[in-house]
C-alpha positions as CSV (number, residue, x, y, z in Angstrom):
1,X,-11.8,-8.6,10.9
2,X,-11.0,-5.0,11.1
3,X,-10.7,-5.4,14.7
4,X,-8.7,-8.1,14.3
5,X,-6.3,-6.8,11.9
6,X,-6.7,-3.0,13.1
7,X,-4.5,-0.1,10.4
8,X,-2.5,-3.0,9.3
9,X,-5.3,-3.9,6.4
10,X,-7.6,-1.7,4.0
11,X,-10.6,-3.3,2.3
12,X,-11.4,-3.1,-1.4
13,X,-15.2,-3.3,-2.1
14,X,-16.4,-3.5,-5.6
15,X,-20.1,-3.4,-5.8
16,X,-20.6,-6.5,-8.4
17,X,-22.2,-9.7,-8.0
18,X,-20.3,-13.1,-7.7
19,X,-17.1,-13.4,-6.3
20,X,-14.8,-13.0,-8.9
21,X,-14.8,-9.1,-9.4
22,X,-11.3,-8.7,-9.9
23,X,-10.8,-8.7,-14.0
24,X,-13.7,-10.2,-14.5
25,X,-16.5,-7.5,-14.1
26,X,-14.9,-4.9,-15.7
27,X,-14.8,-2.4,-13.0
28,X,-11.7,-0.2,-14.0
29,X,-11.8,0.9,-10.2
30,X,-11.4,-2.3,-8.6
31,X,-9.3,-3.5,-11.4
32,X,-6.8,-1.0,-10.5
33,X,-6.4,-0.5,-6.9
34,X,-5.9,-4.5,-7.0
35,X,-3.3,-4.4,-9.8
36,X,-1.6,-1.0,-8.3
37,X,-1.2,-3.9,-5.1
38,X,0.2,-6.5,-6.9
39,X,2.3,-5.3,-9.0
40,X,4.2,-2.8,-6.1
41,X,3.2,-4.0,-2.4
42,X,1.4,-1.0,-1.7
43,X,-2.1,-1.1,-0.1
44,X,-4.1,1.8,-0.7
45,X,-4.2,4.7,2.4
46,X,-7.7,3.9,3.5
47,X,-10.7,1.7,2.5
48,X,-12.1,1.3,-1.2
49,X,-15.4,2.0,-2.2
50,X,-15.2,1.2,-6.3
51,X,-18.7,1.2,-7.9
């Protein structure tokens, strides 16, 4: 995918287990680079590591 998509996209891993992490697992990191997204547009400047 990152070849794919090249600089246009930025990943956001959340080391957690299932697949809902986002509000669910109570990673405050995760929780708000996704919600800083949504709420303005704005991807973050490079990859996300949020453990």
């Amino acid at each position: 995918m990152r070849e794919a998509l090249g600089r246009r996209a930025v990943m956001v891993t959340v080391d957690a287990t299932g697949h809902d992490s986002y509000l669910a697992e109570g990673n405050a990191c995760g929780d708000r680079t996704v919600s800083h997204f949504l709420t303005t547009g704005e991807r973050p400047h490079r990859d996300t590591y949020c453990r």
